[in-house]
GUKE-230097 format. One line per 3 residues: number of its first residue (from 0); their letters; for each residue x, y, z of N, C-alpha, C. Coordinates in Angstrom, 2 decimals, always signed. Atoms other than C-alpha are relative to their C-alpha. Layout:
N
NUM) A) X,Y,Z,X,Y,Z,X,Y,Z ~ ...
This chain:
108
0) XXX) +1.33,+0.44,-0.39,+14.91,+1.46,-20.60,-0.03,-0.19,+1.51 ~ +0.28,-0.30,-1.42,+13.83,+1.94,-17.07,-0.36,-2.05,+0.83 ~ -0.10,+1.55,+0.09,+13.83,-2.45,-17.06,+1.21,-0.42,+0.37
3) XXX) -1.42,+0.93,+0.01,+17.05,-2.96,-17.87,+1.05,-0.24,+1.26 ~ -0.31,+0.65,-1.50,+18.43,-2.76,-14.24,-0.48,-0.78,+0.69 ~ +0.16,+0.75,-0.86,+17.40,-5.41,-12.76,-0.20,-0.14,+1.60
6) XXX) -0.73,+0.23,-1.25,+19.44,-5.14,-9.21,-0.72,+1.57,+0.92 ~ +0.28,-1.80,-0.45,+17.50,-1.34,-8.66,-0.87,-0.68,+1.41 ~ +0.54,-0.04,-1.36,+15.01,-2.66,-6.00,+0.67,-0.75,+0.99
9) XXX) -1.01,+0.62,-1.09,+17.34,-5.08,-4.41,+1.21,+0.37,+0.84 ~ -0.69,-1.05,-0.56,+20.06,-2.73,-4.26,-0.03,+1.05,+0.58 ~ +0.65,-1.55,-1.09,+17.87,+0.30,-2.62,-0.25,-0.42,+1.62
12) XXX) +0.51,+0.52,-1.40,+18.03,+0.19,+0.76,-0.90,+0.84,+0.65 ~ +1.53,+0.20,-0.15,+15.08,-0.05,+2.38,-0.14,+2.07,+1.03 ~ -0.05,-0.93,-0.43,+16.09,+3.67,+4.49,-0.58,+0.59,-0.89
15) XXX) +0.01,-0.94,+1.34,+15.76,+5.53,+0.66,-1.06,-0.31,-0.47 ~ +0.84,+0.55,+1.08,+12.81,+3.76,-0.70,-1.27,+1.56,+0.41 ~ +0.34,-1.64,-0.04,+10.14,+6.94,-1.28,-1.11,-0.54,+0.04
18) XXX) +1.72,+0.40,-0.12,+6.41,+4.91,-1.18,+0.49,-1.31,+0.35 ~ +0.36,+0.95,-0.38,+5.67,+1.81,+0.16,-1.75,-0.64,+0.20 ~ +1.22,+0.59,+0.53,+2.73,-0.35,-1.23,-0.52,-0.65,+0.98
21) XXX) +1.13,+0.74,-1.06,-0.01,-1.71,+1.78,-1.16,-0.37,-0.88 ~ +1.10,+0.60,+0.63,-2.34,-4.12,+0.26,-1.12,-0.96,+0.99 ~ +1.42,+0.46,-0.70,-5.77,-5.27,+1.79,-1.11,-1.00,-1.21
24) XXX) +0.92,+0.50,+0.79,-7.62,-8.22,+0.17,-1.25,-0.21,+0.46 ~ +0.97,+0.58,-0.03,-11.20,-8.82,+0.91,-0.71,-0.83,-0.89 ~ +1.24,+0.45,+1.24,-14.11,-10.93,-0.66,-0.74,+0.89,-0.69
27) XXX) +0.86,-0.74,+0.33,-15.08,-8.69,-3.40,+1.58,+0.76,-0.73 ~ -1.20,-1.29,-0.38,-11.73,-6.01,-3.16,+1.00,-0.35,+0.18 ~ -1.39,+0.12,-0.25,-8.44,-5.95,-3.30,+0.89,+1.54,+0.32
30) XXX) -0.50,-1.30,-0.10,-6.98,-2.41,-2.42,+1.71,+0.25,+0.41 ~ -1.08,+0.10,-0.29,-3.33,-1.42,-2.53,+0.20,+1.71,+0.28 ~ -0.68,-0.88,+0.06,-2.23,+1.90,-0.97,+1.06,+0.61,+0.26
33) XXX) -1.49,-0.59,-0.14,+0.89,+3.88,-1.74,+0.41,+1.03,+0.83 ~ +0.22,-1.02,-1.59,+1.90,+5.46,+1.66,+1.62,+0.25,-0.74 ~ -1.35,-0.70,-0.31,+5.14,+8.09,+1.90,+0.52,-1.33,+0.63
36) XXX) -1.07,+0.85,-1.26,+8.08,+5.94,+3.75,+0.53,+1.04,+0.53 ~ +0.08,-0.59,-0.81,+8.92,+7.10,+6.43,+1.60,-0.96,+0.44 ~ -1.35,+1.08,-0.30,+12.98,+5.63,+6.24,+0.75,+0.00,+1.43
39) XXX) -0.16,+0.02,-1.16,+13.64,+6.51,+9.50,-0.49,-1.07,+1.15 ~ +0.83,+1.28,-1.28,+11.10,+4.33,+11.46,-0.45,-1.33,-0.77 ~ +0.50,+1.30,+0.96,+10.72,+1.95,+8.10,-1.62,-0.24,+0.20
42) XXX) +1.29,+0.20,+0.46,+7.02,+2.37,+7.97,-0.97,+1.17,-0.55 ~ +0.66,-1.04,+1.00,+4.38,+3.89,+5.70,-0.61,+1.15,+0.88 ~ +0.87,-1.08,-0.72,+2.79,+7.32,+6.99,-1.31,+0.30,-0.40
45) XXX) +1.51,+0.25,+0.10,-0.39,+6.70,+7.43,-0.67,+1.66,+0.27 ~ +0.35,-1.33,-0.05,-0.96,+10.46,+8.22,-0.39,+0.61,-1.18 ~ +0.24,-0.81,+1.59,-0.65,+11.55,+5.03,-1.10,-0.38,-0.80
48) XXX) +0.59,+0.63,+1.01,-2.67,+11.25,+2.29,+0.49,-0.53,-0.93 ~ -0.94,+0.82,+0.89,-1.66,+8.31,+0.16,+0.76,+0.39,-1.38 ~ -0.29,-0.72,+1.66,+0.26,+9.10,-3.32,-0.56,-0.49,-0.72
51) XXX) +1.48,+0.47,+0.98,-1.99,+6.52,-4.83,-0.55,-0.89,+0.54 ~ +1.13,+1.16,-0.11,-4.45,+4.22,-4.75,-0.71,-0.60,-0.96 ~ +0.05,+0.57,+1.52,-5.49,+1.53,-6.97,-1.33,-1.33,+1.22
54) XXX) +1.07,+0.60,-0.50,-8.83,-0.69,-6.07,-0.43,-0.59,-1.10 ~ +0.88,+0.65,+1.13,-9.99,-3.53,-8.03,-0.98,-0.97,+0.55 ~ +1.61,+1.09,-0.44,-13.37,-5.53,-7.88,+0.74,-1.21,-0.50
57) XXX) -0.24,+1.36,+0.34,-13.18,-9.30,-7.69,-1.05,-0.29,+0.27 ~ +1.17,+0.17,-0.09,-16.70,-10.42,-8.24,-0.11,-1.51,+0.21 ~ +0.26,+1.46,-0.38,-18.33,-13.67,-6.91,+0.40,-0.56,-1.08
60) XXX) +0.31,+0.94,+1.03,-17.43,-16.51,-8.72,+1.39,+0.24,-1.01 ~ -1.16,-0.28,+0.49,-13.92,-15.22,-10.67,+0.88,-0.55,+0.74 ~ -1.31,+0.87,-0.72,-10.98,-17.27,-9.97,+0.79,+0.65,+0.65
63) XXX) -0.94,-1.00,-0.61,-9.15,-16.06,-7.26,+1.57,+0.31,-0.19 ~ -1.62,-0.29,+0.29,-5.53,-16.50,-8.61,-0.12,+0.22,-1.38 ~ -0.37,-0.71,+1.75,-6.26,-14.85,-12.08,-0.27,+1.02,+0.26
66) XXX) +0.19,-1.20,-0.77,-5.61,-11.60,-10.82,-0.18,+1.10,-1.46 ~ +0.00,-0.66,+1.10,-5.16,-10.46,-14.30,-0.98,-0.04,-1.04 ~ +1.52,-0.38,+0.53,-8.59,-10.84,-15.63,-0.46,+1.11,+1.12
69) XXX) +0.92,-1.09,-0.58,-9.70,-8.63,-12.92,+0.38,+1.28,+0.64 ~ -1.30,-1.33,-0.91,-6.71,-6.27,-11.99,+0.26,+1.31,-0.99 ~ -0.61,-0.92,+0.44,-6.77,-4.06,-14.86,-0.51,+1.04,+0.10
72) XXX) +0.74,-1.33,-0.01,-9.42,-1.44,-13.84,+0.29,+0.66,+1.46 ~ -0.40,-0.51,-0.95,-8.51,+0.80,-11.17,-1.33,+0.76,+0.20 ~ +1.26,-0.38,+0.02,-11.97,+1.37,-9.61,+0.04,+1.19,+1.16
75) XXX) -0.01,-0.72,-1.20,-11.04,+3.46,-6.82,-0.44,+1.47,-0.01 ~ +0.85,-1.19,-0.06,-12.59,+6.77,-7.85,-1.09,-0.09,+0.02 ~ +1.42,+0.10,-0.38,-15.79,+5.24,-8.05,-0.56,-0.55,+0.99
78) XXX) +0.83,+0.58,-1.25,-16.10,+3.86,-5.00,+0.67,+0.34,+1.27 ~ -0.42,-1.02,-0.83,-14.55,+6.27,-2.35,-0.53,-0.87,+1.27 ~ +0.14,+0.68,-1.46,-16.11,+4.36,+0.76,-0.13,-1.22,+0.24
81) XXX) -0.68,+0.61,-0.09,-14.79,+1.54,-0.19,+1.14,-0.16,+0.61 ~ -1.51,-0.64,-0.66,-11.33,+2.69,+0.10,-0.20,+0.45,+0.97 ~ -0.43,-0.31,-1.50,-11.88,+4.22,+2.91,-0.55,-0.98,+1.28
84) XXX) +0.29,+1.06,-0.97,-13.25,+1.22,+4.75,+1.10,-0.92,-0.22 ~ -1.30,+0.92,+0.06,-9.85,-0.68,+3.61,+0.74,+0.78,+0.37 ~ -1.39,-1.26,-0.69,-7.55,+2.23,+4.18,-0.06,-0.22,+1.49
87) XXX) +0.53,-0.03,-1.40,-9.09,+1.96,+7.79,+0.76,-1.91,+0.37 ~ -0.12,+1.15,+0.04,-8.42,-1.86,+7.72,+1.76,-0.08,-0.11 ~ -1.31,-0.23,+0.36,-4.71,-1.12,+6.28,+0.62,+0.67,+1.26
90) XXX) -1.06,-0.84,-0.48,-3.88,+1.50,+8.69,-0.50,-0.91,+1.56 ~ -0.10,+0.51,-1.41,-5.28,-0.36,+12.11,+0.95,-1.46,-0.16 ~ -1.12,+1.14,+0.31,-3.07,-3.56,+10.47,+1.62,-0.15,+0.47
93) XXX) -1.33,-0.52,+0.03,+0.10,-1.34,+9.76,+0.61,+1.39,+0.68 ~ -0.64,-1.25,-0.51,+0.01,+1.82,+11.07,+0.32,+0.04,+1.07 ~ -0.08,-0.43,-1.32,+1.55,+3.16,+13.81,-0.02,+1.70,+0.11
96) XXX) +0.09,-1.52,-0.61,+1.17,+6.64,+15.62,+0.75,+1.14,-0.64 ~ -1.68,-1.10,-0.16,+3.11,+9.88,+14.25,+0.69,-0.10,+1.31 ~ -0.74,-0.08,-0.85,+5.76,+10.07,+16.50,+0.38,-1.42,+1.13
99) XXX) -0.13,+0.86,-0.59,+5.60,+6.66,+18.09,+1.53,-0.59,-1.18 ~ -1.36,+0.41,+0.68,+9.57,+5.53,+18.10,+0.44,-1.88,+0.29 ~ -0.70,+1.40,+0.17,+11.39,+2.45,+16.54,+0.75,-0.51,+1.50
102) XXX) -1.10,+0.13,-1.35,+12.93,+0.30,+19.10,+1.00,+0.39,-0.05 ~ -0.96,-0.59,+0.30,+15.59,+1.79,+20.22,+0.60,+1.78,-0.34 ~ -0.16,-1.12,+0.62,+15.46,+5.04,+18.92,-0.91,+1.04,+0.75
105) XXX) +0.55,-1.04,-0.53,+14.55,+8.42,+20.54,-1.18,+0.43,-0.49 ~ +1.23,-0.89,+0.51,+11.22,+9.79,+19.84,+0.23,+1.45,-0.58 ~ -0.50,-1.00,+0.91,+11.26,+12.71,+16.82,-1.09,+1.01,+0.93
């Protein structure tokens, strides 16, 4: 069962890991997208287009720490400029430049 290891994300080092999850909460939205890693410079590539994306409504008035009344619909195909007004929010947060190098490290 794909469970029974335990020690799998603790033991991956962070060079190997193959997506990396960026999450954006607003009032209303919660948006998480799954960017390439980029193990070299340890951050997501915002260039790309994400491998997924998962968007859930949190409507006035729903408790904000019961994420699980309102986390199980993945609304993000129906509301496309949504996401892309958080993606925008995500990537001026986290992103940095193609080609802009880690400290230290030569520019690719």
């Amino acid at each position: 069962a794909p469970w029974d290891d335990l020690t799998s994300c603790t033991r991956t080092r962070k060079e190997d890991f193959r997506a990396m999850g960026y999450s954006v909460r607003t009032d209303g939205w919660r948006l998480t997208a799954w960017l390439r890693w980029d193990g070299a410079r340890l951050v997501g590539d915002f260039s790309q287009p994400p491998v997924g994306v998962e968007l859930y409504a949190h409507p006035a008035g729903e408790a904000d720490s019961d994420f699980d009344a309102t986390e199980n619909v993945n609304v993000a195909d129906l509301h496309p400029a949504v996401v892309r007004r958080l993606m925008g929010l995500a990537e001026a947060h986290w992103g940095k430049g193609p080609g802009e190098p880690v400290e230290g490290q030569e520019p690719r």
